[in-house]
Each structure stands twice: as C-alpha cells, then as structure tokens.
TORKOL-4160 file (C-alpha; in steps of 0.2 Angstrom, whole numbers, padded with zeros to 4 digits, m for minus):
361
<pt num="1" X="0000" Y="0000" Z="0000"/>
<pt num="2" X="0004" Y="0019" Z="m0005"/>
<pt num="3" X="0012" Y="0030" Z="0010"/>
<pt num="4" X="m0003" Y="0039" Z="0018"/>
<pt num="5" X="0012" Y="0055" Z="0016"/>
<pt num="6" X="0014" Y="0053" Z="m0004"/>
<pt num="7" X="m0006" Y="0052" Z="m0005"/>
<pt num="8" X="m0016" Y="0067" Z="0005"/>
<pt num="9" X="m0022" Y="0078" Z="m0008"/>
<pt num="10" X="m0025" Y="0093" Z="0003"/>
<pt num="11" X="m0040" Y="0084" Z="0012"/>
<pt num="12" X="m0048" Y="0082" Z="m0007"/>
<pt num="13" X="m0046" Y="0061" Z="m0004"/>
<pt num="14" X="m0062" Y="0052" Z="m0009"/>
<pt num="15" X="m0068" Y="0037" Z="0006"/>
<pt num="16" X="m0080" Y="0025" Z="0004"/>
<pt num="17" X="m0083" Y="0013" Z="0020"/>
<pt num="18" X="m0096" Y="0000" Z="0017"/>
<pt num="19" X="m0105" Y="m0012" Z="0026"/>
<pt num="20" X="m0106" Y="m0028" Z="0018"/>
<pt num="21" X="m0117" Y="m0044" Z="0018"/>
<pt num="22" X="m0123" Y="m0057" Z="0008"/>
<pt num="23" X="m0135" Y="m0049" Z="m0003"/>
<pt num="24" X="m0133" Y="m0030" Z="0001"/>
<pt num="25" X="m0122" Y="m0017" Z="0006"/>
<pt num="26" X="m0123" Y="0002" Z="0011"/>
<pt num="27" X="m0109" Y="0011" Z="0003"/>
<pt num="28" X="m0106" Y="0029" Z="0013"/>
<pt num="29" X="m0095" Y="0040" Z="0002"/>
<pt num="30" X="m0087" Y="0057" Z="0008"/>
<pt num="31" X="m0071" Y="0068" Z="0002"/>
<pt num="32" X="m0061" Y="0075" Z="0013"/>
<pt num="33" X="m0070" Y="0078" Z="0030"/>
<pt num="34" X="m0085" Y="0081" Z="0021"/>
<pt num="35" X="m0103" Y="0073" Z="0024"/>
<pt num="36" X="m0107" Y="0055" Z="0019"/>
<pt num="37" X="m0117" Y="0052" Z="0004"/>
<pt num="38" X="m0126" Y="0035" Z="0007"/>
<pt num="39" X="m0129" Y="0021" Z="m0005"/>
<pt num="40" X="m0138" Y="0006" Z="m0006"/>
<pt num="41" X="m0134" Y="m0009" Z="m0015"/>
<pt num="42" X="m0134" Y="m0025" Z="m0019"/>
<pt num="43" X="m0120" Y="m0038" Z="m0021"/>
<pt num="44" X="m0121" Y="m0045" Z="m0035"/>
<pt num="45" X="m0110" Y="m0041" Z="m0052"/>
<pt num="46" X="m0124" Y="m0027" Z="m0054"/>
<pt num="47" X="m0124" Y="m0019" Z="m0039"/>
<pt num="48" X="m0103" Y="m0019" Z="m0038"/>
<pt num="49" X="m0104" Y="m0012" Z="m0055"/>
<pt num="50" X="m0114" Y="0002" Z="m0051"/>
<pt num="51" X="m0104" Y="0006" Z="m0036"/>
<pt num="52" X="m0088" Y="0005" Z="m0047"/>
<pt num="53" X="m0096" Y="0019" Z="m0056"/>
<pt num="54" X="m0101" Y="0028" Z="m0042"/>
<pt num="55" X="m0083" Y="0030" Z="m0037"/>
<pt num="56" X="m0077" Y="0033" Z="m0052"/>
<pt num="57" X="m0088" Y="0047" Z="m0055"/>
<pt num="58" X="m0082" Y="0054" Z="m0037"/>
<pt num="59" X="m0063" Y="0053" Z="m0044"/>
<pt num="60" X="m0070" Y="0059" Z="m0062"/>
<pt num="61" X="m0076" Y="0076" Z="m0053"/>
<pt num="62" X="m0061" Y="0076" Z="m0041"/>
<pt num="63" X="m0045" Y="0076" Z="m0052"/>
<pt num="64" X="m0028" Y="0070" Z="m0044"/>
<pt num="65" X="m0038" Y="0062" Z="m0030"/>
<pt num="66" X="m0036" Y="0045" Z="m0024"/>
<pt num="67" X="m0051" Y="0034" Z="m0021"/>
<pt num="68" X="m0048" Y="0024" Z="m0002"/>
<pt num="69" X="m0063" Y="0009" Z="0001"/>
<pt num="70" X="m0065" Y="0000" Z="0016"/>
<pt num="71" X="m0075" Y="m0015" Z="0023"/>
<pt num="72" X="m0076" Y="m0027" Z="0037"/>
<pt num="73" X="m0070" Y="m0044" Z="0031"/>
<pt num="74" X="m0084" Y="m0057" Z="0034"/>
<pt num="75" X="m0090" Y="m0074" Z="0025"/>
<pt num="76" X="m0092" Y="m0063" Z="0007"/>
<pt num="77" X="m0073" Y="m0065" Z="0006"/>
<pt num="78" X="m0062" Y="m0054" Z="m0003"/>
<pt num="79" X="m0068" Y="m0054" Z="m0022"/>
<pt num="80" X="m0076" Y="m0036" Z="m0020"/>
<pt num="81" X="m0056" Y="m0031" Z="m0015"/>
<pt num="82" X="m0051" Y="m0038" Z="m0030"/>
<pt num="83" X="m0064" Y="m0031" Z="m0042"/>
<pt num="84" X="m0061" Y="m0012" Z="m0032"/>
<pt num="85" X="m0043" Y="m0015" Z="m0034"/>
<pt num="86" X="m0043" Y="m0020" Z="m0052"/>
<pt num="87" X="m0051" Y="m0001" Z="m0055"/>
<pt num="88" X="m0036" Y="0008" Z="m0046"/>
<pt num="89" X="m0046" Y="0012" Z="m0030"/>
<pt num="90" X="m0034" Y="0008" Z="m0013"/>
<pt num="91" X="m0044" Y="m0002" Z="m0003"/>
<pt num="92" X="m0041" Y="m0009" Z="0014"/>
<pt num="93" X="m0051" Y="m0025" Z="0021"/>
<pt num="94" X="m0052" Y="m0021" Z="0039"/>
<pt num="95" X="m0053" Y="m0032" Z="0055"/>
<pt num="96" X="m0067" Y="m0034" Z="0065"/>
<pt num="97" X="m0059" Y="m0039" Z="0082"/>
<pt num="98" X="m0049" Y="m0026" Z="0080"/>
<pt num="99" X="m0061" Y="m0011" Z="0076"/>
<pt num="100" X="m0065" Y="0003" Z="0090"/>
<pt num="101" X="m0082" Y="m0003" Z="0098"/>
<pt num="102" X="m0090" Y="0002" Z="0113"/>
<pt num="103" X="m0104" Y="m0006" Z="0123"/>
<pt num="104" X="m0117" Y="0010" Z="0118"/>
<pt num="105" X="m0112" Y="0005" Z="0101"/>
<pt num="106" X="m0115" Y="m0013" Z="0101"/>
<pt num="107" X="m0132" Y="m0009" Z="0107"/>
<pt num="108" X="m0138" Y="0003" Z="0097"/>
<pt num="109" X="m0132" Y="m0007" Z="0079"/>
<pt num="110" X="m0136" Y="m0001" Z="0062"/>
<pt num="111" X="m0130" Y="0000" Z="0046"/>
<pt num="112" X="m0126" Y="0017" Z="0043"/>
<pt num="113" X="m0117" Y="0018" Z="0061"/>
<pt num="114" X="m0107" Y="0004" Z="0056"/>
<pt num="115" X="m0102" Y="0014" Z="0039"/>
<pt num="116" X="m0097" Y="0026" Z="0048"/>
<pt num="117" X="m0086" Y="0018" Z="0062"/>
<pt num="118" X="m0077" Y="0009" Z="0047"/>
<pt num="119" X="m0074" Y="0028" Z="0038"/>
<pt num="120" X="m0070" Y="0035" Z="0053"/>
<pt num="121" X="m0054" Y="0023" Z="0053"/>
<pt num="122" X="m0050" Y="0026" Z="0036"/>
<pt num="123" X="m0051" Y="0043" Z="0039"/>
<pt num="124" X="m0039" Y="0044" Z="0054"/>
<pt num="125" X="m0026" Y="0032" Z="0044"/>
<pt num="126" X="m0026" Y="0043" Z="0029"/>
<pt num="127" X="m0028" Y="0061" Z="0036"/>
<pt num="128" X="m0020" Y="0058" Z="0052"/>
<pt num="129" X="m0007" Y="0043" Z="0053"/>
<pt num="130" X="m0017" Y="0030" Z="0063"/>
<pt num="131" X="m0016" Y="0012" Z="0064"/>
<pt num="132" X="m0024" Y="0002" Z="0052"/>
<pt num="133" X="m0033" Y="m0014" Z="0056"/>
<pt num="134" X="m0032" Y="m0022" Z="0041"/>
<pt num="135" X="m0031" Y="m0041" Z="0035"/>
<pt num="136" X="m0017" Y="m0045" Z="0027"/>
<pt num="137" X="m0027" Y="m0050" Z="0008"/>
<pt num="138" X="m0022" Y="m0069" Z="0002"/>
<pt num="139" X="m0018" Y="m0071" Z="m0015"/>
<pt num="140" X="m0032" Y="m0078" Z="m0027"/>
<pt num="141" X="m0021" Y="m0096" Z="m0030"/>
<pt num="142" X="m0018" Y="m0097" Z="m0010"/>
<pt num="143" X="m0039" Y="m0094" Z="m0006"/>
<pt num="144" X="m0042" Y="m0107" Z="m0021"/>
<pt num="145" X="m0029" Y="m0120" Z="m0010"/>
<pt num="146" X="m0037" Y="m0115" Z="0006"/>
<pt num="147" X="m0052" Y="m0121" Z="0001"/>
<pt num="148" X="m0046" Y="m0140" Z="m0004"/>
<pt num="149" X="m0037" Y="m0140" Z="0014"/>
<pt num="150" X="m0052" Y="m0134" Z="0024"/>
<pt num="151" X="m0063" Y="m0146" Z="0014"/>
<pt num="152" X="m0052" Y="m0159" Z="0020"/>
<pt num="153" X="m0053" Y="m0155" Z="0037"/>
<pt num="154" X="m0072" Y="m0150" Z="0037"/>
<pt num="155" X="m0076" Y="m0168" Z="0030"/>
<pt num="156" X="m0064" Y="m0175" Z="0046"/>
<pt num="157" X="m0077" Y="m0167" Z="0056"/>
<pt num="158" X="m0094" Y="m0171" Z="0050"/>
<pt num="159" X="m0089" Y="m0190" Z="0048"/>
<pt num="160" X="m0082" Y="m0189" Z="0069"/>
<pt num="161" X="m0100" Y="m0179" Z="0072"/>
<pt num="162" X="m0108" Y="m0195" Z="0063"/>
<pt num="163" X="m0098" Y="m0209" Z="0074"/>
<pt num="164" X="m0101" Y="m0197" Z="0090"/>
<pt num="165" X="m0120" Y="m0199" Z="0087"/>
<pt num="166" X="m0119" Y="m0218" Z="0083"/>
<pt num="167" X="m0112" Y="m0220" Z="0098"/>
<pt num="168" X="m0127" Y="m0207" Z="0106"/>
<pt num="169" X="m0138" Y="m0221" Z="0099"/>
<pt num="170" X="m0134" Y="m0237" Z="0104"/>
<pt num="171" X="m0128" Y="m0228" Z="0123"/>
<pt num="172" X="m0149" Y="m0224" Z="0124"/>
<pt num="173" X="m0153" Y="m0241" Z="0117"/>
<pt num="174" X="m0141" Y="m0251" Z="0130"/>
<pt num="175" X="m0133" Y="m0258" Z="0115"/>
<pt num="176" X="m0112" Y="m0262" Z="0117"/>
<pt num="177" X="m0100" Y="m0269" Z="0106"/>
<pt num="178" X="m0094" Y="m0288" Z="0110"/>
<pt num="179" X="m0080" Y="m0287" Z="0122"/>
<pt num="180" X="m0069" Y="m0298" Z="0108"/>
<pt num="181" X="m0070" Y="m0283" Z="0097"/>
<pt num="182" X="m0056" Y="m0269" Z="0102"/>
<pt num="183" X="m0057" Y="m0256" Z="0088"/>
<pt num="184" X="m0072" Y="m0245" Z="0082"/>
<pt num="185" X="m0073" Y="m0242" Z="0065"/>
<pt num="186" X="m0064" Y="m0256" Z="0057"/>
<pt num="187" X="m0072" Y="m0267" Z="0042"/>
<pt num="188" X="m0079" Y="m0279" Z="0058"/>
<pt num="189" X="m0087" Y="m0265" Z="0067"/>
<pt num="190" X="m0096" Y="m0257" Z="0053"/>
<pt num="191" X="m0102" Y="m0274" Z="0050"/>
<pt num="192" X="m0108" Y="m0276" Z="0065"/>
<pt num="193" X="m0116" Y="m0261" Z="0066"/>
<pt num="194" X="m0126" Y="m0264" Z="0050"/>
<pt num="195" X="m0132" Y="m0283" Z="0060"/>
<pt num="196" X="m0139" Y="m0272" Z="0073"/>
<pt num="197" X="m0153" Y="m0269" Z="0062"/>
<pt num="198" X="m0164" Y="m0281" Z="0064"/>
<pt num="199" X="m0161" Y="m0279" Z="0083"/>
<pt num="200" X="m0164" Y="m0261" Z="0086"/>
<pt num="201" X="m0182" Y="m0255" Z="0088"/>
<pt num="202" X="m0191" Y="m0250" Z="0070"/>
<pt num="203" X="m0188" Y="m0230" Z="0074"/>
<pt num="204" X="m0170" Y="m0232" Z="0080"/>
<pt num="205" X="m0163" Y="m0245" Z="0066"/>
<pt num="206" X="m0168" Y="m0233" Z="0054"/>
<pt num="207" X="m0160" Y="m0220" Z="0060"/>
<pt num="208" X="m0143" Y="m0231" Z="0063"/>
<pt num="209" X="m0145" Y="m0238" Z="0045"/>
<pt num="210" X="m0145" Y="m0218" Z="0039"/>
<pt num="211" X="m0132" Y="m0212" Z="0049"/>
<pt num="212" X="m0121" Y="m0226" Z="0042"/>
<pt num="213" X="m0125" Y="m0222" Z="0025"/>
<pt num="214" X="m0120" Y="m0204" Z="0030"/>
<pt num="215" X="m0106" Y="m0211" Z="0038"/>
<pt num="216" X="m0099" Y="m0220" Z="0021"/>
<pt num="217" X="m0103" Y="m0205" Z="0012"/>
<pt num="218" X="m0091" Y="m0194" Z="0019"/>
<pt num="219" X="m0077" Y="m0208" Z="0022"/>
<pt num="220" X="m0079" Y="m0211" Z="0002"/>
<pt num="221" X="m0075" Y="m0191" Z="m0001"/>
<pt num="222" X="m0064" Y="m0192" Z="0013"/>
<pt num="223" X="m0053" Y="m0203" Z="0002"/>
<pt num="224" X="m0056" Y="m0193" Z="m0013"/>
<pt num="225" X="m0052" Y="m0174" Z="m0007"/>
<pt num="226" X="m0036" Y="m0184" Z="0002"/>
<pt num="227" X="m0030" Y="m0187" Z="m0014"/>
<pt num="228" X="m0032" Y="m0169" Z="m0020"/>
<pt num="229" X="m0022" Y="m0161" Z="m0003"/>
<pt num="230" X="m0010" Y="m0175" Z="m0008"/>
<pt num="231" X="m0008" Y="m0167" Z="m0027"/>
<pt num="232" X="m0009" Y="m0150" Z="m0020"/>
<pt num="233" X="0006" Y="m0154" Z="m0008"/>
<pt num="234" X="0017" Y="m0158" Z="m0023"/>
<pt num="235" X="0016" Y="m0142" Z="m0030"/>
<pt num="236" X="0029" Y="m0133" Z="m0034"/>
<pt num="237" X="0024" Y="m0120" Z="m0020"/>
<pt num="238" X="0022" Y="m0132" Z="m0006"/>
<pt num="239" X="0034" Y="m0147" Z="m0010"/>
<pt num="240" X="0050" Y="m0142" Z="m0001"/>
<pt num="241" X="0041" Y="m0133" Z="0015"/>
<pt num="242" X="0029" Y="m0148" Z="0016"/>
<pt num="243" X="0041" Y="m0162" Z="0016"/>
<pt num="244" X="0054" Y="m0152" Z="0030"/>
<pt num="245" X="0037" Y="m0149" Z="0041"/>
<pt num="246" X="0035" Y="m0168" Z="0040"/>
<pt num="247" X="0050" Y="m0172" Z="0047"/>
<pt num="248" X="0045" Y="m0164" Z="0063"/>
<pt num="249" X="0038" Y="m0177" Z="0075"/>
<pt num="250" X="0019" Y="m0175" Z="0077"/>
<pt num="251" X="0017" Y="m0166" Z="0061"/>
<pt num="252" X="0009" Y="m0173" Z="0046"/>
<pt num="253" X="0003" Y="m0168" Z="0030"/>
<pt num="254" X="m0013" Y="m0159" Z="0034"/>
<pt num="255" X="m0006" Y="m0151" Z="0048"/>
<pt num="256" X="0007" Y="m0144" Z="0035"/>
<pt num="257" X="m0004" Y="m0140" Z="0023"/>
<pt num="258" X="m0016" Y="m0129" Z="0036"/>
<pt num="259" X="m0002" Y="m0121" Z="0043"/>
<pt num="260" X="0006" Y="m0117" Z="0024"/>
<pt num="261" X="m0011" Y="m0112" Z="0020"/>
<pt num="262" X="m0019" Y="m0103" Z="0032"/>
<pt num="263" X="m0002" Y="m0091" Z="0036"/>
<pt num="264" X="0000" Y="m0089" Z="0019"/>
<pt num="265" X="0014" Y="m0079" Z="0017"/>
<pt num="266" X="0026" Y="m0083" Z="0032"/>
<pt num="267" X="0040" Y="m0067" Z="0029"/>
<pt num="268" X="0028" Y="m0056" Z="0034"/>
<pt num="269" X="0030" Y="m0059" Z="0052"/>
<pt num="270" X="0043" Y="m0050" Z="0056"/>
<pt num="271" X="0046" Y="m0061" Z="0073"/>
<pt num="272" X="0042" Y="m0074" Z="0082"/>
<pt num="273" X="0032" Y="m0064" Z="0095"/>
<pt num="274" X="0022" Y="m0059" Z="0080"/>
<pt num="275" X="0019" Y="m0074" Z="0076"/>
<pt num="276" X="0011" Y="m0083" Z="0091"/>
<pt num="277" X="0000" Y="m0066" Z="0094"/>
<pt num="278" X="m0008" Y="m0070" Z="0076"/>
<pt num="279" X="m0008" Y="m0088" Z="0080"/>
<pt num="280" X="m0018" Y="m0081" Z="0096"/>
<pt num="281" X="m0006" Y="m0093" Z="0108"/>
<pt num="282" X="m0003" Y="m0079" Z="0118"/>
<pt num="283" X="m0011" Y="m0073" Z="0136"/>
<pt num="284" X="m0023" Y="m0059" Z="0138"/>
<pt num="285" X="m0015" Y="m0046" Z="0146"/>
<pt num="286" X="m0024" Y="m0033" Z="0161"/>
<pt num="287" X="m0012" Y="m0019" Z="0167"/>
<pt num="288" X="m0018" Y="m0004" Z="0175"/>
<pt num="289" X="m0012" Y="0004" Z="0190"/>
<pt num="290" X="m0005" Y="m0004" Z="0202"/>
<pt num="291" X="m0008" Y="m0020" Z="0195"/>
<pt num="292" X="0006" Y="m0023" Z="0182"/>
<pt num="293" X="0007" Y="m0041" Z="0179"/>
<pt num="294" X="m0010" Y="m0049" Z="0177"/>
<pt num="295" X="m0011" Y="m0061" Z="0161"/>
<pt num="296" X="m0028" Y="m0070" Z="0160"/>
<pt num="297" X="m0032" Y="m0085" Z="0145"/>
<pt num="298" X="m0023" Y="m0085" Z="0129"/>
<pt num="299" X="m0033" Y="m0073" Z="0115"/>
<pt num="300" X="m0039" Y="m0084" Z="0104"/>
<pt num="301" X="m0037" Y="m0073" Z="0087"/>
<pt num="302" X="m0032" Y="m0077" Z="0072"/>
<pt num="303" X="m0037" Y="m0094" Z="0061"/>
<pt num="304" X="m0044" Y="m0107" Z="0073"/>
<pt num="305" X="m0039" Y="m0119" Z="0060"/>
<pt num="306" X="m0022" Y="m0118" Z="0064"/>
<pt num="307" X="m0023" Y="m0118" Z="0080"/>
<pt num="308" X="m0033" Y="m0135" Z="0081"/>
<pt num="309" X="m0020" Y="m0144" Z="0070"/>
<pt num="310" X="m0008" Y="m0139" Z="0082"/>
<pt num="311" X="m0015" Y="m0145" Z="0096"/>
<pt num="312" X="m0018" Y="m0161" Z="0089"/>
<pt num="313" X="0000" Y="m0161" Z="0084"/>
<pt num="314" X="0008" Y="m0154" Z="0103"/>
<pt num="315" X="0003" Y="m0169" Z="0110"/>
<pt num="316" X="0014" Y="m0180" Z="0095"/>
<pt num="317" X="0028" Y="m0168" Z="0098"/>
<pt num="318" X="0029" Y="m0171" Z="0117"/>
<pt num="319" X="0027" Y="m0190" Z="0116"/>
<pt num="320" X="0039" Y="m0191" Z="0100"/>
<pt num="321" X="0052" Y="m0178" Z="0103"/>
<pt num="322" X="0065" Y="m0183" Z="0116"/>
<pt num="323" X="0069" Y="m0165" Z="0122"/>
<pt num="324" X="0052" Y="m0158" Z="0119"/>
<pt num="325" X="0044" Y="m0172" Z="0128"/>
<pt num="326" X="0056" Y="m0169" Z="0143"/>
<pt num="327" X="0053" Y="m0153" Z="0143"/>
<pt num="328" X="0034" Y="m0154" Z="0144"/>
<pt num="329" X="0038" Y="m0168" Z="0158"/>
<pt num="330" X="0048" Y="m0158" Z="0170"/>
<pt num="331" X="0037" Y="m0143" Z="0170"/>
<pt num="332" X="0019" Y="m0152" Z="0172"/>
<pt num="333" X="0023" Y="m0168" Z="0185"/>
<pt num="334" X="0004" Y="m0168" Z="0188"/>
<pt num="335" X="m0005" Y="m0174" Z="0172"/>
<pt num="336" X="m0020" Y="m0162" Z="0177"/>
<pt num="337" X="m0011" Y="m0148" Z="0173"/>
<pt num="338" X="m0006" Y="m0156" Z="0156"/>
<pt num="339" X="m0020" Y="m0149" Z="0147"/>
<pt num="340" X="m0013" Y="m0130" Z="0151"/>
<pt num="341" X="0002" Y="m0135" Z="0149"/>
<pt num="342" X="0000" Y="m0140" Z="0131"/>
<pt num="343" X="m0005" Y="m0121" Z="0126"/>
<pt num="344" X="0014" Y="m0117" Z="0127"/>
<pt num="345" X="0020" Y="m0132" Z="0116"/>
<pt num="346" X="0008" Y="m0129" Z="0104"/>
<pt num="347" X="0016" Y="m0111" Z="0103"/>
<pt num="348" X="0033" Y="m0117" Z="0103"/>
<pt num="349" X="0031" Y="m0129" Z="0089"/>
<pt num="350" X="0023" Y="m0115" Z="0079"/>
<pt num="351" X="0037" Y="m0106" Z="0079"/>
<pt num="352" X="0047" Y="m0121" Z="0077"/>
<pt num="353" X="0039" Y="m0123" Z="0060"/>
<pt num="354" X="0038" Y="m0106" Z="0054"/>
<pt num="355" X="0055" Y="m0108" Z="0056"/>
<pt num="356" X="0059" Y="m0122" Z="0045"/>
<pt num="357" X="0047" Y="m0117" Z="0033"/>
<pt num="358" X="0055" Y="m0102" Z="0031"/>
<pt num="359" X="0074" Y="m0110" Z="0029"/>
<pt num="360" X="0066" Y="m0123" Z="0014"/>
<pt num="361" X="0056" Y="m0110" Z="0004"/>
C-alpha cells in the first residue's frame, strides 16, 4: 500500500466505508472531512458495477484524488477487493476484532453507524497517521488451495459428528460392542453395526441404517479430497516446505498444509512474537495501576484452524520428541495440569515450523 504522506491531496481524498453482507451493502461515500453520501446496493456483479461507477464518477469530478474503500472482512470473502482494486481504487479490508467498539455502540447497531465507524478509521489512517486494522489479503491461488485444505478437514469433522451420534444411539438403546471386538470403526465393526438392524427398535434402526450411509458417504469423499491435498502438496509451491514440516515429529501432512495455508505468506512476520499473537497462543493481558502483571487465557485470534492442527500435533511432539517431551515432563509432573500445559507447546512448535518453513522456501 501507498504511503498515507505521498497520497493526502490537501484533504480532497475520496472514502468509501461499506457495510457488507450477503446480498446487500450500504456504501457511505465522503471527500475530505465532508458529509457521507449513502448508497444502497446490492451484491451481485450489478450492484458492484454500479458502485464502481459511483466511485469513479467521485474521482472523475475530483482530479488528482485517490479513491480509499474500506469493509469489514466477513464470509463474502475478498472478491469485491479484488474487483475495487482491479479499477485503481486503494482499498483496505479491515478487521473486525480489532475495530474501536463500545458497549453503547454494540447496542444501538445499524448500518449506517457501522459505515461510519469503518470511515472513521479510514479517515484517521489517511488524514491523520493511525493504525490500520487491516487483514493481510491472500492471493487468489492461495484462497483457491485454502479451500481444498479446509474441505479436508471439514469432512474430518462431519464423519467424527456422525460416529459421535452412533455411539449417542446405541448408549440410549443399552446396545455395546462384544467385548472380543477392540477397535471401532474397522471393516468388523461397521459390519456389526449394519447386524444391529434387525435388533434395534423399528424407529432407531432406521436411524442407525441412515447415519451409516452418511457415515460412508463422507469416508468415500474423505478418500477422494485426500487425494487432492496430496496433489496440492506436490506443487511446486508447497513441495519443499511440506516435506521439512514432515520431518518434525507429530506433524503430518494436513497439519502442514493448514499451517502453509492458512499463514500464507510466512516473511511477513517480522518475529516470532508476532507470530504466536496471530496464532492467538498468547495470554490476555490486564495492566492498569498498580496491578502490572495480570495475564488471563490466551486470546484466541487469528485462524482457529491452525490452532486445532496444532493441538492435535503438541501432544505427538511431546510424546515423540526426546527434548520436547522432557521438557513438557519436568514442567507439568501432575498430568491435570497437562491440558494448560499443552497451550505453550503448541506455541513453541509454531514457531518451530515457521522456522523451518522459512529455511526450505
């Protein structure tokens, strides 16, 4: 993005701050410090194209001025950026977390007060210097790949929500696996499961009989979009990064490919502090006064993605990692404090591979 220094125009800038859902939006558009002129519209290629010209026509009547747009970033994605930025408008997709908020304003919530929250922030970056909370944008390849990888996982999930109320089901009926059977979910179990049939009152074996056709369904895409992520991690992109993650104990190939994903570009952390805040592995933190040192649960912010996969992946990394694993040992004797514990290692092994994902690209 342009300097805010080498773009002020003697307070002749042009803002646009929208509030953008899925099938409308309410586009406030001001130059200088003047008054909003508001705009309703609709998000599909119609309504963007109108508001294209709408702009345009601002910047046509406005010569030498620069054309600044801002929205919250939400499920719509970032395909009004692109087409905004494709015209040669500067447009900034802003974080919601982040945005000044205030308790009057949360209840007292409409569209034009949130149009002009979001141009008041443009304002103060543009005419007065302030801090920008906005989203780093991901290339249009990199949101194409994210959504193989989050497929993957998303399927991961619905076919564990599917087992979890099998097992719901037969836990109300009384119904348990033979004791000579050790594993769920092998070929033996699943046919079992399908012999409970003609055991199971009318209501609940069909019910069973649905869930484990649900059940196959998303174990036979399961297989199928595995193969894709596999493909996708023998890109040219991805090959070298993926297969030094790998080599990290407790980190496999989804686990690399969220973590590739999701971050994106990795040099644009500048450190490893950086990092773990976006990663939201860091504590909350409550100083004011005389109380100077209060640190409360860890933030949460960022892609939660990312942070599940590691998870997953600390507790791999302890058991597999000789050094790790003693380190984890020594500092949690008590296994009850395990769980907290397990926050820090997933931080540390985030850094560890950002690291090594930086040293193979």
């Amino acid at each position: 993005m342009k300097r805010v220094s080498e773009l002020a125009n003697d307070g002749k800038e042009i803002f646009c701050g929208i509030d953008l859902h899925e099938r409308s939006m309410l586009a406030g558009v001001a130059i200088g410090r003047g008054d909003l002129n508001y705009h309703s519209l609709c998000t599909d290629d119609g309504g963007i194209s109108r508001l294209i010209e709408i702009l345009k026509s601002y910047r046509d009547k406005n010569a030498g001025s620069e054309v600044w747009v801002s929205y919250e970033a939400s499920g719509c994605g970032f395909r009004l950026a692109d087409l905004l930025e494709s015209e040669g408008f500067i447009v900034s997709v802003l974080a919601p977390t982040h945005l000044p908020t205030s308790p009057k304003r949360r209840s007292n919530k409409t569209d034009k007060r949130d149009v002009i929250r979001i141009l008041e922030v443009l304002r103060g970056h543009v005419l007065a210097g302030n801090d920008l909370p906005a989203v780093w944008v991901p290339s249009a390849e990199l949101r194409d790949d994210r959504e193989v990888v989050r497929r993957r996982l998303r399927l991961k999930e619905d076919s564990t929500n599917v087992k979890n109320q099998i097992h719901g089901l037969l836990r109300r009926y009384g119904i348990r696996k033979p004791e000579w059977m050790k594993e769920n979910w092998t070929k033996k179990h699943i046919r079992w499961l399908h012999s409970l049939e003609t055991v199971l009152n009318p209501g609940a074996s069909v019910v069973l009989m649905s869930l484990l056709r649900q059940l196959d369904f998303y174990e036979g895409e399961l297989i199928k979009v595995e193969q894709e992520l596999i493909k996708l991690s023998e890109a040219e992109r991805y090959k070298s990064r993926v297969e030094a993650l790998i080599q990290i104990p407790g980190v496999g190939l989804l686990t690399a490919m969220v973590f590739l994903t999701e971050l994106g570009d990795l040099s644009r952390f500048p450190n490893r502090r950086k990092l773990a805040n976006y990663l939201g592995l860091v504590p909350r933190s409550w100083e004011s006064g005389d109380q100077d040192d209060r640190k409360g649960h860890i933030s949460k912010l960022g892609p939660s993605r990312v942070r599940k996969v590691l998870n997953q992946a600390a507790w791999l990394f302890v058991r597999y990692d000789p050094e790790f694993g003693r380190w984890f040992r020594e500092r949690t004797p008590k296994k009850k404090y395990r769980r907290k514990m397990i926050t820090a290692v997933m931080r540390r092994l985030g850094i560890l591979m950002w690291h090594t994902a930086l040293s193979a690209a």
